[in-house]
C-alpha positions in Angstrom: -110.2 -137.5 -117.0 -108.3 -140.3 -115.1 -104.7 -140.1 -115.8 -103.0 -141.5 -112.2 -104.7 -144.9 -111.5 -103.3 -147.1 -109.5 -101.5 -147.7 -105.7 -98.2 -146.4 -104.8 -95.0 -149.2 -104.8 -93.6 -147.1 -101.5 -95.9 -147.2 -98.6 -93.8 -145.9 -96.1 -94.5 -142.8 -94.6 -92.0 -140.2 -96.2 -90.0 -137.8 -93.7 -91.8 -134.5 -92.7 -91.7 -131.5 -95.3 -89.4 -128.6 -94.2 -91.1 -125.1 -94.2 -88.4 -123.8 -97.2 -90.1 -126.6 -99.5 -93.9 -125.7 -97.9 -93.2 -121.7 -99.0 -91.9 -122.2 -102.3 -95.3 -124.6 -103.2 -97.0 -121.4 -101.7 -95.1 -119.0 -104.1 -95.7 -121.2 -107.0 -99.7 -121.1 -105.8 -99.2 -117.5 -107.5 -99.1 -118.4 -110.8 -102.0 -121.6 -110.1 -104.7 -120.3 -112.7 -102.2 -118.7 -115.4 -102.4 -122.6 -117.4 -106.5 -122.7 -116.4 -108.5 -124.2 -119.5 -112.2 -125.7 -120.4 -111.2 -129.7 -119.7 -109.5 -129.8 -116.2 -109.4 -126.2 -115.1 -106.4 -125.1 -112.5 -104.8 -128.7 -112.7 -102.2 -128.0 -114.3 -101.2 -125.1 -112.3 -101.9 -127.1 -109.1 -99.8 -129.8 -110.0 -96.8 -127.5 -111.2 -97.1 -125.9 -107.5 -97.0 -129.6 -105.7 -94.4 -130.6 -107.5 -91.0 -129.8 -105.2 -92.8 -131.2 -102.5 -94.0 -134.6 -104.3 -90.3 -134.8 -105.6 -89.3 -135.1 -101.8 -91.9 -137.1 -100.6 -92.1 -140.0 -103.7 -88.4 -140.9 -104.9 -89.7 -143.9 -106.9 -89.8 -142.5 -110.3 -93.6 -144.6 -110.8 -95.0 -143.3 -107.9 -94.1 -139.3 -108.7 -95.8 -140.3 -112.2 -98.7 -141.7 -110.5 -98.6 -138.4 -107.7 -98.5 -136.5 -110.6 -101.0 -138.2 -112.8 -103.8 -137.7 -110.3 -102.9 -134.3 -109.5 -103.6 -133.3 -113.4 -107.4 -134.5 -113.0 -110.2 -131.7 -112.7 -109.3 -128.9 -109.6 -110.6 -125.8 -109.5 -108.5 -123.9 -106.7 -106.1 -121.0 -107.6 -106.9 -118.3 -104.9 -104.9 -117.8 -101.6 -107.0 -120.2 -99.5 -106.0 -123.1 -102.3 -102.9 -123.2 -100.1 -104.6 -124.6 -97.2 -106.3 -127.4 -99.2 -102.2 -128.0 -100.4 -101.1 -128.0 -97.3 -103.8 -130.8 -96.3 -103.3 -132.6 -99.9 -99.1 -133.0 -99.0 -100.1 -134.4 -95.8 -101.9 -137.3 -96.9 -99.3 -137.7 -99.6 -96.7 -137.8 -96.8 -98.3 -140.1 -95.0 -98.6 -142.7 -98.5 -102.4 -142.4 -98.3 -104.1 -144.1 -101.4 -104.9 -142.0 -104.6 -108.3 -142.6 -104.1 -108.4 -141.1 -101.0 -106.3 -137.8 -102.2 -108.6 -138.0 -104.8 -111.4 -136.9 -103.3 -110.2 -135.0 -100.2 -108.9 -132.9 -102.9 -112.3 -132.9 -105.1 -113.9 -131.9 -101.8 -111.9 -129.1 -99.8 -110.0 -127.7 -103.0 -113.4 -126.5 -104.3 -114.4 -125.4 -100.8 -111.5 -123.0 -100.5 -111.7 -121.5 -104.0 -115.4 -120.7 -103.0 -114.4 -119.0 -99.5 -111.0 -117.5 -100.8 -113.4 -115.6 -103.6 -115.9 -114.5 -100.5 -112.9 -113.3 -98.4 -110.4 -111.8 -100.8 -111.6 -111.3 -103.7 -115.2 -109.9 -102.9 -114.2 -108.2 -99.1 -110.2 -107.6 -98.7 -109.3 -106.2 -102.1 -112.6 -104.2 -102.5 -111.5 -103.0 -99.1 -107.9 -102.3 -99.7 -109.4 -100.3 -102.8 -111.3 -98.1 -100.9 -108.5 -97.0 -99.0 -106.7 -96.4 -101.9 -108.9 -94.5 -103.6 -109.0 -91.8 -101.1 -104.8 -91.6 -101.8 -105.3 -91.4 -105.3 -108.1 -88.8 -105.0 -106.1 -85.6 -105.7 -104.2 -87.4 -109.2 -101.6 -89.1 -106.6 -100.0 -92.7 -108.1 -99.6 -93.8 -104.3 -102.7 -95.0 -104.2 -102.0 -97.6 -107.1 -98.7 -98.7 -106.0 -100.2 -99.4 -102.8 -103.1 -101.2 -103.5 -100.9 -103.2 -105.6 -98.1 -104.0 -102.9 -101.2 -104.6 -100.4 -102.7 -107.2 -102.3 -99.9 -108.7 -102.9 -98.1 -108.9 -99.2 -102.0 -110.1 -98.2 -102.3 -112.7 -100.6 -98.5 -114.0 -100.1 -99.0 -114.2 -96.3 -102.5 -116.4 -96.8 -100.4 -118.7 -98.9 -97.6 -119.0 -96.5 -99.6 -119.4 -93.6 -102.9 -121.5 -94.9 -100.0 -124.1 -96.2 -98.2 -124.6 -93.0 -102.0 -125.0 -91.2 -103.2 -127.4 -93.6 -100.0 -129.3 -93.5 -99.7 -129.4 -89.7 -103.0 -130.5 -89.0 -104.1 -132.5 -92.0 -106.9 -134.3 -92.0 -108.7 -133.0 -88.7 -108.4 -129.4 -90.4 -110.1 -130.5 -93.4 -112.8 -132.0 -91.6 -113.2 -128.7 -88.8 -113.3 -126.9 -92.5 -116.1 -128.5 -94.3 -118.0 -128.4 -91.2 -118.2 -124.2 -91.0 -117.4 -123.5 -94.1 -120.7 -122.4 -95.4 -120.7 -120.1 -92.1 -117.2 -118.6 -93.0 -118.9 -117.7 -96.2 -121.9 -116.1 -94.7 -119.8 -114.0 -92.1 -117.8 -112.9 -95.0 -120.6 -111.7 -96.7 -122.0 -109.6 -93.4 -118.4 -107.7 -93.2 -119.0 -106.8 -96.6 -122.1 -105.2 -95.4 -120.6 -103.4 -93.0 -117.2 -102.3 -94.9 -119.9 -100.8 -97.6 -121.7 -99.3 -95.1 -118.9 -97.8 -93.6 -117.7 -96.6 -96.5 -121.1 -95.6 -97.8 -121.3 -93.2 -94.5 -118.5 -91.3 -95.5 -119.0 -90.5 -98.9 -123.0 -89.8 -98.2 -121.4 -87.3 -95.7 -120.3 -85.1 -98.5 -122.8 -86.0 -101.1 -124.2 -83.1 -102.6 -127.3 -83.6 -104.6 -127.5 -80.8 -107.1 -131.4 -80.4 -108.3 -132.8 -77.9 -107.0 -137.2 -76.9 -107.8 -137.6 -73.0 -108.4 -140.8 -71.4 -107.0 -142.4 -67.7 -108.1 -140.5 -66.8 -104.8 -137.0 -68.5 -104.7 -135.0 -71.0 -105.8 -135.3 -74.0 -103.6 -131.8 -76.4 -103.2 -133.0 -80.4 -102.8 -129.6 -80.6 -100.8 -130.7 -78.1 -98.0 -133.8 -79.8 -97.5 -132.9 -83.2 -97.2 -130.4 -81.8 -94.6 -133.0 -80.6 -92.5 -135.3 -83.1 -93.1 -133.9 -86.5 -93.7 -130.0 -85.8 -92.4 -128.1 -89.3 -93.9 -130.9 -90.8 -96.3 -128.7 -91.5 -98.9 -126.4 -93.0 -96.9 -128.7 -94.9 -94.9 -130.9 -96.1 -98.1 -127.7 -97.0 -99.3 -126.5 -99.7 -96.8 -130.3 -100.9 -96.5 -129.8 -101.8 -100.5 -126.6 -103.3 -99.7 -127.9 -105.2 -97.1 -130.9 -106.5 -98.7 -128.6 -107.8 -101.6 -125.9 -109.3 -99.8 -127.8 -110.6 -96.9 -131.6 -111.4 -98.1 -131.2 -111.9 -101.5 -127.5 -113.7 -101.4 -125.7 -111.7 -103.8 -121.6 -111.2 -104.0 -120.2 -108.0 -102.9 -118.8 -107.5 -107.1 -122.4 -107.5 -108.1 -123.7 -105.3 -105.2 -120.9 -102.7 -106.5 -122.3 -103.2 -110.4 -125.7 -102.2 -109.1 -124.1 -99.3 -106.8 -122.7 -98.4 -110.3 -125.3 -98.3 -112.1 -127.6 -96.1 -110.1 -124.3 -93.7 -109.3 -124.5 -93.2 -113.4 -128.7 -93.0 -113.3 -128.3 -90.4 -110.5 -125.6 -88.0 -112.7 -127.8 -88.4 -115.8 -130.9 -87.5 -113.7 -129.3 -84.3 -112.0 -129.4 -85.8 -109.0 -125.5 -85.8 -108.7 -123.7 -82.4 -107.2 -120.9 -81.7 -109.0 -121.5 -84.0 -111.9 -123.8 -81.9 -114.3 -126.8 -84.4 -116.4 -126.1 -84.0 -120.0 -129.9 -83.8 -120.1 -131.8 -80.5 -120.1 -134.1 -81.6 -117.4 -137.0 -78.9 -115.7 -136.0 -79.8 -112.1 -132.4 -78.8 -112.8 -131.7 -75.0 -111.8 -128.0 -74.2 -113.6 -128.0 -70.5 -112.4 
């Protein structure tokens, strides 16, 4: 879908955008995916957060209509990093670059920085900040959800803010630096969320308590006592060997290495295997006293 064809009437370069009109395209960047549909995805989202800058930089009516035209096409780029490709975007613009040009610098990085931003933020800083929460909202307290809320929010407003006023400043030599380690931004991402899960996976397998127990002609023999003696952390450790394997070898995301952790959480109750949380099932390894 073409709709902004054509070259701009103004070619002069347009004066620098203040940092008051670079924040509120960043703020706007917050509501980027709530117009998202089938046909051009975030477009119309990303085009409704350009517009007070476009406004300043294209004062002939045609050329806004043009700027705007082109910015309706197909862009998928709603997260916090979309700011940065903004940033970048409103420097060309600035500079009168031809559509064309825009065109695809856009095509290019704004699809780069939805696919990081998702790595980063999405799959490694909110799970994160969720983690941490959790533990606050373990004894019934609502802290833990007002502050995972405010968290996400104050993280995701300073990417904006600051990913804007980087893309801007530097333009078309950040855009390039970029593309050329993005794919390696995406992997490192993925290797912290190895280690955030292990981390995390160390201290709950500190207090897991596996409940079945095997009952002899002599006594009554506790699976939690014996691992402790025998294989001190194997859960744990098993654990981030998994989560390695899935995010590392096999090139999973982190949301589908939790689904899995899930999964086998709910196998492990129904299977006895579980501490506290009795199986519904009346299984012969299960001692109940």
């Amino acid at each position: 879908m073409v709709v902004g064809t054509g070259v701009y009437k103004n070619t002069d370069e347009a004066y620098p955008l203040d940092k008051k009109t670079l924040g509120k395209v960043a703020l706007r960047s917050l509501l980027g995916a709530g117009a998202k549909n089938a046909e051009t995805s975030e477009s119309i989202g990303w085009a409704w957060s350009l517009m007070p800058a476009l406004k300043k930089i294209h004062t002939d009516e045609e050329d806004l209509s043009l700027a705007m035209g082109h910015h309706l096409e197909y862009v998928n780029a709603a997260g916090p990093f979309a700011t940065f490709a903004m940033g970048v975007v409103l420097a060309l613009e600035q500079q009168k670059a031809e559509p064309e040009t825009i065109r695809s610098v856009r095509t290019a990085l704004a699809s780069a920085c939805d696919g990081l931003g998702l790595s980063m933020f999405r799959y490694l800083l909110v799970p994160f900040i969720a983690a941490i929460c959790c533990a606050l909202a373990a004894n019934g307290s609502m802290a833990g959800v007002f502050v995972m809320i405010l968290a996400c929010a104050l993280v995701s407003i300073a990417c904006r803010m600051i990913l804007i006023n980087i893309g801007y400043a530097k333009g078309v030599r950040a855009a390039e630096s970029f593309m050329k380690h993005a794919e390696e931004l995406k992997h490192a991402s993925r290797l912290a969320g190895v280690f955030m899960l292990g981390a995390i996976t160390v201290i709950v397998a500190s207090q897991l308590n596996l409940s079945a127990s095997f009952t002899t002609d002599a006594s009554v023999i506790e699976l939690n006592h014996l691992l402790a003696y025998t294989l001190p952390g194997f859960a744990g450790l098993a654990a981030v060997c998994a989560a390695y394997q899935l995010l590392a070898k096999k090139n999973r995301s982190l949301a589908f290495t939790l689904i899995v952790f899930v999964l086998a959480a709910l196998i492990l109750v129904m299977l006895g295997f579980a501490g506290d949380y009795a199986s519904p099932l009346a299984l012969p390894w299960i001692y109940r006293g």
